[in-house]
C-alpha positions as CSV (number, residue, x, y, z in Angstrom):
1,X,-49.5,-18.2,19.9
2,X,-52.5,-19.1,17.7
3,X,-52.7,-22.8,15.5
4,X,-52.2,-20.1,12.3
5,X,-49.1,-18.2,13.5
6,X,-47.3,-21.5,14.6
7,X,-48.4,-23.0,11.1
8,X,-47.1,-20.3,9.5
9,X,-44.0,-19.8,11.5
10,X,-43.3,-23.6,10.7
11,X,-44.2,-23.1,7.0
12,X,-41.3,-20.5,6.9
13,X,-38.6,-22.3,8.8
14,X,-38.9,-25.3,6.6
15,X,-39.5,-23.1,3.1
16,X,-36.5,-21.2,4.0
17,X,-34.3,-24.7,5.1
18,X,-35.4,-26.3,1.6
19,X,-34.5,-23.1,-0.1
20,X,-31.1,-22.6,1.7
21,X,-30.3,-26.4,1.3
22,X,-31.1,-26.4,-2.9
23,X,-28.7,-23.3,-3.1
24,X,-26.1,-24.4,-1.5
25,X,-26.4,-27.8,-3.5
26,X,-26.5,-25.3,-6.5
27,X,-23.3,-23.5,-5.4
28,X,-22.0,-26.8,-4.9
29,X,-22.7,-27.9,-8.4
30,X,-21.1,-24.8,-9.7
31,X,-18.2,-25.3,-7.5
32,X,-17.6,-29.0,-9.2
33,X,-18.2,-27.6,-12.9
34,X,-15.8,-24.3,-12.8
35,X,-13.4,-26.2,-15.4
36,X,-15.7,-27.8,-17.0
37,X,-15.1,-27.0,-20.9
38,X,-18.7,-27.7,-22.2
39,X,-19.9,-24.6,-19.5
40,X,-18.3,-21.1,-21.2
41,X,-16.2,-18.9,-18.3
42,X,-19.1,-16.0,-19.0
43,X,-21.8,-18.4,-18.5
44,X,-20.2,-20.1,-15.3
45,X,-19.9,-16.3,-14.0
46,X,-22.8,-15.3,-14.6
47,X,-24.8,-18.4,-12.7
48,X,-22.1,-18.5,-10.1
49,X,-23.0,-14.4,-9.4
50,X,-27.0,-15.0,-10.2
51,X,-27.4,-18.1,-7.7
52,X,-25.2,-16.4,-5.0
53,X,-26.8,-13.0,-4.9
54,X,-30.3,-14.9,-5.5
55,X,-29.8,-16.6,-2.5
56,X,-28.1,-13.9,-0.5
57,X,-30.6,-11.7,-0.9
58,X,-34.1,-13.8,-0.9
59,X,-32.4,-15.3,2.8
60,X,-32.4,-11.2,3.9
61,X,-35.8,-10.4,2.5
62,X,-37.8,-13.1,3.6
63,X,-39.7,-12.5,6.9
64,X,-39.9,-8.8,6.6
65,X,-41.5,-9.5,3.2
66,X,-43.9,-12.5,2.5
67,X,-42.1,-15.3,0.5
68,X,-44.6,-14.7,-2.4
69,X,-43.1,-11.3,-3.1
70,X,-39.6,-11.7,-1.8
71,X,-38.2,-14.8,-4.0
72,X,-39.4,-12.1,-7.4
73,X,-38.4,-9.4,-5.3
74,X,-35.4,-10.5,-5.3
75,X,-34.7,-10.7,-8.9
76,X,-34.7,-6.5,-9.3
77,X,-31.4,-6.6,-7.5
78,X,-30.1,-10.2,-8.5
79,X,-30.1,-9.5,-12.3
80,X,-28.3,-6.2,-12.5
81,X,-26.1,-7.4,-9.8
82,X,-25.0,-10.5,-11.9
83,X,-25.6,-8.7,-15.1
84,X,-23.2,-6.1,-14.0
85,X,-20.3,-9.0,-12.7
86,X,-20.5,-10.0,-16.6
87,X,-19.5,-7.3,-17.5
88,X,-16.8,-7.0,-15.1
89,X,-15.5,-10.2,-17.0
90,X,-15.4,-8.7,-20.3
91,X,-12.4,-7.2,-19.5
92,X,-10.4,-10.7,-19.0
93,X,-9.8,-13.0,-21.7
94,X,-11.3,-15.5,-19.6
95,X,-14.2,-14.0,-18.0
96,X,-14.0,-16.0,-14.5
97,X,-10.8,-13.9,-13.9
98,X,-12.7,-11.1,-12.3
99,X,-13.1,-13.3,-9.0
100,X,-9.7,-13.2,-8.6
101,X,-9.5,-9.5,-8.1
102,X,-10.1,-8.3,-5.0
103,X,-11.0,-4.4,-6.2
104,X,-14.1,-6.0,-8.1
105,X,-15.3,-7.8,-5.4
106,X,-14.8,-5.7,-3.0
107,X,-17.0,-3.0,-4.9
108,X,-19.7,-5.3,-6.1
109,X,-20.1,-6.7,-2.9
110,X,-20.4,-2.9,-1.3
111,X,-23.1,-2.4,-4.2
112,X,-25.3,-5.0,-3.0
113,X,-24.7,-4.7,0.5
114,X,-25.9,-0.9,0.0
115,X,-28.7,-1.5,-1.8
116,X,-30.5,-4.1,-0.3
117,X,-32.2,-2.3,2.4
118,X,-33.1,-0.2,-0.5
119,X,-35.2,-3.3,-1.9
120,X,-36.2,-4.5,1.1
121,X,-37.7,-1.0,2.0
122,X,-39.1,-0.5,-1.6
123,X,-41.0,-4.1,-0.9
124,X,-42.2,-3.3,1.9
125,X,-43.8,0.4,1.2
126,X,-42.7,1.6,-2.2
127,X,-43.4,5.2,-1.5
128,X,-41.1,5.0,1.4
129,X,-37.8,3.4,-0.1
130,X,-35.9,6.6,0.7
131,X,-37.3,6.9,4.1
132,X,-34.1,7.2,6.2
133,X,-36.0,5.9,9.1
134,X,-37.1,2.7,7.7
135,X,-33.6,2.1,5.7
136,X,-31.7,2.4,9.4
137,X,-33.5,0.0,10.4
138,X,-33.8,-2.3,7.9
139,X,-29.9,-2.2,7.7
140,X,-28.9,-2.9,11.2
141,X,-31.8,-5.5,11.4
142,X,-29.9,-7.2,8.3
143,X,-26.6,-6.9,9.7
144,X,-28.0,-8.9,13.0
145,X,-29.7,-11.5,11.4
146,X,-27.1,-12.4,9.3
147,X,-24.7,-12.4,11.9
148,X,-26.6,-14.5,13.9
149,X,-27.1,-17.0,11.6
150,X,-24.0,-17.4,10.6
151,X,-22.7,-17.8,13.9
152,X,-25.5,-20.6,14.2
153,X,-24.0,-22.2,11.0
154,X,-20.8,-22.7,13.2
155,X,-22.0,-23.8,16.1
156,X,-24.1,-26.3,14.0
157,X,-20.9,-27.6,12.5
158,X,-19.1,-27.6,15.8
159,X,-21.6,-30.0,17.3
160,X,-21.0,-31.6,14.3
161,X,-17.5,-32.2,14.8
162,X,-17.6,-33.3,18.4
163,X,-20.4,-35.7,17.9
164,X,-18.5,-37.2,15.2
165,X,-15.6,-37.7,17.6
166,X,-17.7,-38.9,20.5
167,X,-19.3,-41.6,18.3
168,X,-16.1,-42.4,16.5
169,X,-15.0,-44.1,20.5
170,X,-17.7,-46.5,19.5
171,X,-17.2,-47.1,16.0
172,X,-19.9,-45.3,15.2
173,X,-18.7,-43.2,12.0
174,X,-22.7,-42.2,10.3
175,X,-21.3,-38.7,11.3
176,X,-17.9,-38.6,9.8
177,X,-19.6,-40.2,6.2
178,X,-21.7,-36.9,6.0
179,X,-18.9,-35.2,6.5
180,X,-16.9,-36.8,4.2
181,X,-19.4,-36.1,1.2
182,X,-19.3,-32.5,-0.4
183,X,-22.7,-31.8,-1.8
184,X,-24.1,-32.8,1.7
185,X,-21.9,-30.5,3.5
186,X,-22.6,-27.4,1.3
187,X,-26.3,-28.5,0.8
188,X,-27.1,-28.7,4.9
189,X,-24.8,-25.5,5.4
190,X,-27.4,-23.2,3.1
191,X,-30.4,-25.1,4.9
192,X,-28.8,-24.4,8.0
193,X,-28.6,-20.8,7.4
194,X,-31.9,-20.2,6.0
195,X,-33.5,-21.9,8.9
196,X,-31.7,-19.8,11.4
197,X,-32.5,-16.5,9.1
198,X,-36.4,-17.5,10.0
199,X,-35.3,-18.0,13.7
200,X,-33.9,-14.9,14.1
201,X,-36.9,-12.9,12.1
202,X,-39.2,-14.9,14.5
203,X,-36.9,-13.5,17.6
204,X,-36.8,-10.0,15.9
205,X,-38.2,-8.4,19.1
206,X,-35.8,-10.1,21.2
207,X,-32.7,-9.8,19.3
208,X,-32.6,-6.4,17.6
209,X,-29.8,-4.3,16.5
210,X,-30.4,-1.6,19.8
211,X,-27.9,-3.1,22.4
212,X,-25.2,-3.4,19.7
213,X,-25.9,0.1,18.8
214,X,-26.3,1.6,22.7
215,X,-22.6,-0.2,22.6
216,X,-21.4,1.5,19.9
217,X,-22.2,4.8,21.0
218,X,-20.0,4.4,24.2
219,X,-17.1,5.0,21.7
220,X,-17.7,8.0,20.3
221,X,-15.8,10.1,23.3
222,X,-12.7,8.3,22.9
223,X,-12.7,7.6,18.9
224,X,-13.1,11.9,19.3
225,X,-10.3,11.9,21.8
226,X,-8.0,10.2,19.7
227,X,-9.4,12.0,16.3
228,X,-8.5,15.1,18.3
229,X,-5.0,14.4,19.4
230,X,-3.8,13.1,16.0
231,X,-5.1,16.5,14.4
232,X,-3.4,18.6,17.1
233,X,0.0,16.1,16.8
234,X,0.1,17.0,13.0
235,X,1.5,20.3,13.2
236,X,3.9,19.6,16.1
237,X,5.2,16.0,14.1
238,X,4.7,17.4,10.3
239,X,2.7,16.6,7.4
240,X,5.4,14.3,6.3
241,X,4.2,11.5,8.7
242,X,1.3,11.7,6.4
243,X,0.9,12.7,3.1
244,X,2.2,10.7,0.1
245,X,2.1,7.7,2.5
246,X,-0.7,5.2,1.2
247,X,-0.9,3.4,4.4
248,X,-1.6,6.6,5.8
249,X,-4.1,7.5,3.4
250,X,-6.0,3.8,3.8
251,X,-5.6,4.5,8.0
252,X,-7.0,7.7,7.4
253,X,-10.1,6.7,5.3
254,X,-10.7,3.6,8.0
255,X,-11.1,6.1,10.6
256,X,-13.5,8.2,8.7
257,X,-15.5,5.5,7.9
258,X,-15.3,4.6,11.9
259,X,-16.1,8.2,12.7
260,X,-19.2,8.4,10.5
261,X,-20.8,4.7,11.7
262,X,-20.6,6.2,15.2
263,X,-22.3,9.4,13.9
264,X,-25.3,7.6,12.4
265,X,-25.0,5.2,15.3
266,X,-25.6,8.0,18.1
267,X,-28.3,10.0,15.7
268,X,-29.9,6.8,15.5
269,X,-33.5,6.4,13.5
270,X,-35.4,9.7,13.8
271,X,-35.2,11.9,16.6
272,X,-37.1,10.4,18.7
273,X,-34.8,7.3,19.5
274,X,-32.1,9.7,20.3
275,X,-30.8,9.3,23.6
276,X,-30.8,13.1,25.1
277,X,-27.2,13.1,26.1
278,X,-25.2,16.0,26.4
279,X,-21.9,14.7,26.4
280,X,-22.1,12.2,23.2
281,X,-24.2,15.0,21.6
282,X,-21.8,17.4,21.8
283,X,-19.3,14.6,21.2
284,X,-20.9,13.8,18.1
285,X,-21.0,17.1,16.3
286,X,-17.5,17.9,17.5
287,X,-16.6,14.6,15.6
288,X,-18.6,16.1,12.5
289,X,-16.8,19.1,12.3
290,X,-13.6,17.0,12.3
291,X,-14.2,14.5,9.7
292,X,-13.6,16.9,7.0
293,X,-10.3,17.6,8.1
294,X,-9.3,13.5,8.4
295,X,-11.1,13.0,5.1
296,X,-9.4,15.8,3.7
297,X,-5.9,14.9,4.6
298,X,-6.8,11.3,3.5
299,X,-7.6,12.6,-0.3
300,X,-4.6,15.2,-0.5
301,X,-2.3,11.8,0.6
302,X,-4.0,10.2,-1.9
303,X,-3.1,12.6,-4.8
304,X,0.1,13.6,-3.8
305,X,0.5,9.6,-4.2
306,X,-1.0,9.7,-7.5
307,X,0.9,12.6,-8.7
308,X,4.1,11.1,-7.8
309,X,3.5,7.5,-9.1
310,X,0.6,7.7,-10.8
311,X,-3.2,5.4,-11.4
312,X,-3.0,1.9,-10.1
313,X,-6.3,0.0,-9.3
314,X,-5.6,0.3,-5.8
315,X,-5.4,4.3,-6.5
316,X,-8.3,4.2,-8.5
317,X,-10.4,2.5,-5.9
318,X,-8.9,4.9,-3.2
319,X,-9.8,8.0,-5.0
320,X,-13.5,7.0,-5.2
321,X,-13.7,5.8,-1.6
322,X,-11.5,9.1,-0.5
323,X,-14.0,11.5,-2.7
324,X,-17.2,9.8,-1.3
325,X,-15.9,10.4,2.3
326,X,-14.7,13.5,1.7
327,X,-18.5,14.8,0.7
328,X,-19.0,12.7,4.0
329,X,-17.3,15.6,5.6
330,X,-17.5,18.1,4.2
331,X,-21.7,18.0,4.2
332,X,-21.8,16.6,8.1
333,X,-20.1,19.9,8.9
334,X,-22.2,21.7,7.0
335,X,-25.0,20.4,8.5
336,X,-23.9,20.7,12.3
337,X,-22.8,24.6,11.5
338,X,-26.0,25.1,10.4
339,X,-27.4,24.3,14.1
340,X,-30.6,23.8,14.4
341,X,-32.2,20.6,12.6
342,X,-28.1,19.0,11.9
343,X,-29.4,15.7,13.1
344,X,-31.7,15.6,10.1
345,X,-29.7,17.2,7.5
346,X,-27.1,14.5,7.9
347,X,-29.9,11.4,7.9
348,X,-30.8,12.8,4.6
349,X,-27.6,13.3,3.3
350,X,-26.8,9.8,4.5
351,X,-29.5,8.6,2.0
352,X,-28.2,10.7,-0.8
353,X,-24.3,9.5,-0.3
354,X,-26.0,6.1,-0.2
355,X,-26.9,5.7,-3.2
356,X,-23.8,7.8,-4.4
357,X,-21.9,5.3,-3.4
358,X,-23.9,2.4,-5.4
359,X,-24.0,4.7,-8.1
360,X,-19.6,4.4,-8.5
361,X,-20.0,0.4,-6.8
362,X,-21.5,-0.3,-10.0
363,X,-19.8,2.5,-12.3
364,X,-16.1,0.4,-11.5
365,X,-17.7,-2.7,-12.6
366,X,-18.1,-0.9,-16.6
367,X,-16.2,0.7,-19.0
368,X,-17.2,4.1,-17.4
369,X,-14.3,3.3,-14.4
370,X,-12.1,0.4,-16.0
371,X,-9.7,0.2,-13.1
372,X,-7.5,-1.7,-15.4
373,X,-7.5,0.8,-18.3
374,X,-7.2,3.8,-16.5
375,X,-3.9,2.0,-14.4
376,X,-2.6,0.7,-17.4
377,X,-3.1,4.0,-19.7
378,X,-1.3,5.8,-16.8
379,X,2.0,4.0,-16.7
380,X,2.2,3.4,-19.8
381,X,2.0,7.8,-20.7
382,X,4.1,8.1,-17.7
383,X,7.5,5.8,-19.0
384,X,6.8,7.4,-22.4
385,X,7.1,10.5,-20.6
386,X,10.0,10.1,-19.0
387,X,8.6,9.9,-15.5
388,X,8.1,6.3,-15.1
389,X,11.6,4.6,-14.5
390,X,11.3,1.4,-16.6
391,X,12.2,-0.5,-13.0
392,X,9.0,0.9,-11.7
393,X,7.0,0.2,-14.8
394,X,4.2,-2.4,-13.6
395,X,4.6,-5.0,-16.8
396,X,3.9,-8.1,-15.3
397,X,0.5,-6.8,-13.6
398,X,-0.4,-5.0,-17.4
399,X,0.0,-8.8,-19.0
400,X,-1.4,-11.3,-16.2
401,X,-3.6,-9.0,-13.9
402,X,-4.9,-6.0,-15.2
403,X,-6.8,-7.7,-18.3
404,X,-6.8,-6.8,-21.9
405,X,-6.7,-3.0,-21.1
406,X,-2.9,-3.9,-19.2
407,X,-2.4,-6.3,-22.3
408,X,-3.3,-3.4,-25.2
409,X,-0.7,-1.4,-23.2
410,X,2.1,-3.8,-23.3
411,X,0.8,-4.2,-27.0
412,X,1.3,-0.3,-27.2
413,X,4.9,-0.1,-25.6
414,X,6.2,-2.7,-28.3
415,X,4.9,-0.9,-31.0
416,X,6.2,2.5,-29.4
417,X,8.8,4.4,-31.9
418,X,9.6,7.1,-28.7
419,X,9.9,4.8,-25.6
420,X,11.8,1.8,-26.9
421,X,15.1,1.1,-25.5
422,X,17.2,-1.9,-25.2
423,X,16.7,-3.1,-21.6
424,X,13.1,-2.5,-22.2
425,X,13.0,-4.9,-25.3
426,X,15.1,-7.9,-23.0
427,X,12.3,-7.3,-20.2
428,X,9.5,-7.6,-23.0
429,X,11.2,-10.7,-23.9
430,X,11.4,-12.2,-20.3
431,X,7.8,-11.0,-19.6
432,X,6.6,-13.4,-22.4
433,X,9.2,-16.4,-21.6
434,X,8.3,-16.1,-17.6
435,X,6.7,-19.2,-16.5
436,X,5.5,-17.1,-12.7
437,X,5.8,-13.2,-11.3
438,X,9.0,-14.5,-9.0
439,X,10.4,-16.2,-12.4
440,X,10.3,-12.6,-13.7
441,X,11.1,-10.5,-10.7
442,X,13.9,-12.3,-10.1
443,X,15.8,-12.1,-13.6
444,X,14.6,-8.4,-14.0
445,X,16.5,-8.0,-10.7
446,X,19.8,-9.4,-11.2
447,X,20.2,-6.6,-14.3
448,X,18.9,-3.9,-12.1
449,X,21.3,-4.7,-9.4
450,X,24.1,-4.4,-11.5
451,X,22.6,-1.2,-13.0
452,X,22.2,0.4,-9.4
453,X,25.8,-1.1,-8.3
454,X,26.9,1.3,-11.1
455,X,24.8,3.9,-11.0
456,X,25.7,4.1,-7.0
457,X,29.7,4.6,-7.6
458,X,29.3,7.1,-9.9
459,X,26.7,9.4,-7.8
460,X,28.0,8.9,-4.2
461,X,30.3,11.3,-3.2
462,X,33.0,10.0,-0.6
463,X,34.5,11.3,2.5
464,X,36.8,11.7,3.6
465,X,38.8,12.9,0.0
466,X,41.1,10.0,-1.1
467,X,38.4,7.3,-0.3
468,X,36.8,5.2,-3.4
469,X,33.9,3.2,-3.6
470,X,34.2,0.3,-6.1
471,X,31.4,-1.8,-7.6
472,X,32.8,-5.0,-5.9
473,X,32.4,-2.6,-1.9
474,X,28.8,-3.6,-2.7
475,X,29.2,-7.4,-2.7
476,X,26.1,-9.1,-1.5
477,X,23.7,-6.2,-1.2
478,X,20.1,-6.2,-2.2
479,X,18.4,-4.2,-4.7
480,X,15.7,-2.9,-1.7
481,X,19.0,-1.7,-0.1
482,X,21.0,-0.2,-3.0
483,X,17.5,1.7,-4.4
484,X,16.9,4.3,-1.3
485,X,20.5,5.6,-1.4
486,X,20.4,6.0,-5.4
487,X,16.6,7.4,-5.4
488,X,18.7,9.8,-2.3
489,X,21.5,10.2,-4.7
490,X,19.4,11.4,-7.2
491,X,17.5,14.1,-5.5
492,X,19.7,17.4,-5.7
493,X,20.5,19.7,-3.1
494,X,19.9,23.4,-3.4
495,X,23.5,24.0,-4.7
496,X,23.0,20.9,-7.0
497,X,25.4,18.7,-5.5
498,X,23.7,14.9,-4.9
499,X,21.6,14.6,-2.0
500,X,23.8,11.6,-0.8
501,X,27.1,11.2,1.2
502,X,29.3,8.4,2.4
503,X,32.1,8.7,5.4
504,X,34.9,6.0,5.2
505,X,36.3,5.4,8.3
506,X,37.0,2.5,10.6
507,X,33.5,3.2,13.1
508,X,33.9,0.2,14.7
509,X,36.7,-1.9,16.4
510,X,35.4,-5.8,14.6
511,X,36.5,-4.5,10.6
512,X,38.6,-1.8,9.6
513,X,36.7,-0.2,6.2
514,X,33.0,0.8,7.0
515,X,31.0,3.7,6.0
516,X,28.0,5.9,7.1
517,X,25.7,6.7,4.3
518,X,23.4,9.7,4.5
519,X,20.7,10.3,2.3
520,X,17.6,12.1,0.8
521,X,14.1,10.2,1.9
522,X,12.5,12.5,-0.3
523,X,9.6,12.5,2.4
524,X,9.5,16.4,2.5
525,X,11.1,19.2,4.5
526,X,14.8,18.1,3.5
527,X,14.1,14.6,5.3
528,X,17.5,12.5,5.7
529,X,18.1,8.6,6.3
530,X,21.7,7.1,7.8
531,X,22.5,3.6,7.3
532,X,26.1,2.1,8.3
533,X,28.1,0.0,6.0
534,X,30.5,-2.3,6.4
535,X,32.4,-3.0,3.4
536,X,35.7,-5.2,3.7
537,X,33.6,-8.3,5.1
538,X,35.0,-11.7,4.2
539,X,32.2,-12.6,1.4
540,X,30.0,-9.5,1.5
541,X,29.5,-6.4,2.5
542,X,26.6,-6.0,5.3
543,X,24.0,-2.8,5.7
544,X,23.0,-2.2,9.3
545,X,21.3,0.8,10.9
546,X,22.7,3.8,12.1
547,X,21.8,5.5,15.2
548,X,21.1,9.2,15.1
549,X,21.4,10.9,18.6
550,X,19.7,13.8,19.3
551,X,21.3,16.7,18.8
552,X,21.4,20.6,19.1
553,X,18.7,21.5,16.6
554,X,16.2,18.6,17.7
555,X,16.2,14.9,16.9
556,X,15.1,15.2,12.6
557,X,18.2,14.9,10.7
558,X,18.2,16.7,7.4
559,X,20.3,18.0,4.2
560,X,22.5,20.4,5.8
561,X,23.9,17.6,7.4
562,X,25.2,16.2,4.0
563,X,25.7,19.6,3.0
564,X,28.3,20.1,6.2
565,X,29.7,16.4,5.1
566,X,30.8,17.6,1.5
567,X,31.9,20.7,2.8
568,X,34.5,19.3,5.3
569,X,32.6,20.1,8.0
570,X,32.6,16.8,10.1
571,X,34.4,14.9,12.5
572,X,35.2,11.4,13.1
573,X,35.6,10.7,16.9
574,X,35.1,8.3,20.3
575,X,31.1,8.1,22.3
576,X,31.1,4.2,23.5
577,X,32.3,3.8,19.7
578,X,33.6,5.9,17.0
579,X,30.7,8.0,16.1
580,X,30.1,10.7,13.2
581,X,30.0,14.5,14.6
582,X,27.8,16.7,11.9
583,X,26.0,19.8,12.2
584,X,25.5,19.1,16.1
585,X,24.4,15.2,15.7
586,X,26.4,12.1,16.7
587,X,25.5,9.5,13.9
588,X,26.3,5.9,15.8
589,X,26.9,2.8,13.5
590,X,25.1,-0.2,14.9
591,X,27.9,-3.0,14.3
């Protein structure tokens, strides 16, 4: 190594410690004003955003770009980035409420984390900032170094820690007061990091992104082996398991977003870094052709979810991720159907959904996709509607959570001349006198408990004829218990009778009046839930599972079963206990 390139390798390690260690001293100072009521919440959100992608982003570009054109480089994606957070906080009376929600961070942080291999790209060679070559690259090359340093920072504190409790056996504490003093540990962690960014740049050729991506690509046979065996599962199980399910849906979209890392894992670069492997070749387009149909049952779980309960942020959020991956897959299959040339069709269209996908980052942090307002407008139509219970109407998110779009709506419903009831009046009230969310929950419950006690008696039909359920049977039980068998109460059968049924009968040996309740899931294809009951405890009646045995037609119980119940066509009688016989199942009480 020449007297120059150690100079300037030394130059760089200290520039970059100095400028880690003033911003996290800058960070720190933020950190120690946020309540501070001479510094505005806009202004203390827009440093706090400024400083923090500043940093973040002159760290990354630094090395692959002289400092003399990566500190202003920096600022083309620094200033819309924390121009673009302020507005975020325009939609909160106080504007420092948008880093407590998770949806706008999540999305501002995928904006910048997309588009800085853009920039650095751009700096490097501004005619080649779409280059798909150059952007793989700089991506995983990013994603290493950072990685790397921050695994540095820990170890750095770890030696830290245990030299502080080796000295402290000889009274030696100079470790334990740097410890103890805030600025210093925030100060020496960003001066830390920015010298271990340089290392790592200087070790580039050494530790590069190509072993983690040779690892990667081990996994595409059995993430394809798995894709496939869910897909084939689906129509032996049903499309219950899956659709209207949001847990499903964010599974689903996970795996995608697996499925297409490992796609632009295996096509790697260009063409010529392509490992010529039969198996993860074919492998590879096979999982193309797939990912529509995972994206595509992701989105259709997503709307039926929608449909049903309509827009929350959450929904919102999921909608734009699910729509992004499904042009994922619908365009990756295009491309491998097309044959020859599919491994650069999809590197292009991997650019193109790339900035796509900045494109809506920064479109949810502006009025043009107002999470909040779009949620809140949603509910609100919904109750007024009719097709919002007011239990399931969101009121304290509109007032505390979803800014002054959720406020303006609970401003709407009290001005409302068609949705106004009574009950919805006392929870306006209680919404305002609410000192917390459990404060609220909790009295809101107590009056819907009573409302589903009654609600229950008077939709349940009993069995056998003779047997009554009264309001006091239901001593002690929960509203998350009492609200299935009502929402199944609720849901007719063909005929028109309730989809709900309850057998009296003494099941078990320990209490003489118990019951088996059957009822609607309303998951599709005439799904049915049992629970057992046991009502004539001491204090309060208990809800326990109930076993459904496999019977003649198959293991999925379903509303002929209650239909055979009101019709008389049942049977109390011994297994190992007293079981229900109906339309060839044993229903076992779980005492």
């Amino acid at each position: 190594m020449t007297l120059s390139a150690s100079l300037q390798m030394a130059q760089r390690r200290i520039m970059l410690f100095c400028f880690g260690f003033i911003s996290g001293l800058a960070l720190w100072q933020l950190a120690e004003n946020w309540d501070n009521p001479a510094l505005s919440p806009a202004l203390y959100l827009a440093l706090f955003s400024f400083i923090g992608s500043y940093a973040t982003l002159a760290l990354a570009l630094c090395g692959p770009v002289p400092m003399r054109r990566a500190l202003p480089g920096a600022l083309i994606l620094a200033l819309p980035f924390s121009g673009l957070i302020s507005l975020g906080g325009l939609r909160y009376d106080l504007a420092t409420n948008v880093l407590d929600q998770p949806i706008l961070i999540s999305v501002s942080l995928l904006f910048l984390l997309l588009a800085t291999p853009f920039l650095l790209v751009g700096l490097q060679d501004r005619r080649a900032w779409r280059d798909y070559a150059a952007l793989f690259e700089a991506a995983w090359t990013l994603t290493i170094r950072y990685l790397s340093a921050w695994v540095f920072v820990s170890l750095f504190w770890l030696m830290m820690f245990l030299s502080n409790a080796l000295l402290e056996l000889v009274d030696v504490e100079i470790i334990q007061w740097i410890i103890d003093i805030d600025w210093l540990v925030f100060a020496l962690t960003g001066g830390v990091l920015g010298l271990a960014m340089a290392v790592v740049f200087e070790l580039r050729t050494t530790v590069s992104p190509f072993l983690l991506l040779r690892l990667l690509r081990l996994l595409v046979v059995p993430v394809l082996a798995v894709v496939a065996l869910f897909l084939a599962a689906i129509p032996l199980r049903g499309l219950s398991q899956v659709f209207g399910d949001f847990s499903a849906a964010a599974t689903l979209m996970s795996v995608a977003m697996v499925m297409i890392t490992l796609i632009a894992v295996v096509l790697e670069r260009d063409d010529a870094r392509m490992r010529d492997s039969f198996t993860i070749s074919h492998a590879t387009q096979a999982l193309a052709l797939l990912l529509p149909l995972v994206t595509g049952l992701a989105a259709w779980s997503i709307w039926l979810r929608v449909a049903e309960y309509g827009w929350t942020p959450d929904r919102v959020l999921a909608t734009c991720t699910s729509g992004v991956l499904l042009g994922y897959g619908l365009l990756y299959a295009l491309a491998v159907l097309r044959r020859l040339g599919w491994s650069k069709r999809i590197r292009r269209i991997n650019v193109g959904l790339a900035l796509v996908s900045i494109a809506i980052s920064a479109s949810l942090l502006t009025p043009l996709l107002n999470t909040d307002r779009i949620s809140a407008n949603s509910q609100v139509a919904r109750y007024l509607d009719g097709g919002l219970p007011i239990e399931d109407l969101p009121l304290w998110q509109m007032q505390f959570e979803w800014g002054r779009s959720g406020q303006a709506a609970i401003a709407a419903l009290e001005n409302s001349s068609t949705g106004q009831s009574l009950e919805l009046v006392e929870r306006l009230q209680r919404l305002q006198s609410a000192k917390s969310r459990w404060e609220f929950s909790h009295s809101v419950q107590d009056d819907r408990l009573d409302t589903l006690k009654a609600e229950l008696v008077e939709l349940m039909p009993i069995r056998p004829k003779g047997q009554e359920l009264q309001i006091e049977d239901l001593k002690g039980l929960q509203v998350n218990q009492l609200s299935p068998w009502v929402a199944g109460c609720r849901r007719n059968l063909p005929d028109g009778r309730p989809g709900c049924v309850m057998v009296i009968d003494e099941f078990a040996p320990t209490t003489s009046r118990q019951g088996v309740v059957l009822y609607s899931n309303g998951d599709g294809f005439q799904s049915v839930n049992s629970n057992h009951i046991v009502l004539d405890d001491v204090d309060f009646s208990r809800v326990n599972s109930a076993k459904v045995v496999e019977g003649e037609r198959g293991s999925d119980l379903n509303t002929s079963a209650i239909e055979a119940i009101l019709d008389g066509n049942y049977s109390v009688g011994p297994s190992s206990l007293r079981v229900l016989h109906v339309d060839g199942f044993e229903i076992m009480p779980n005492p």
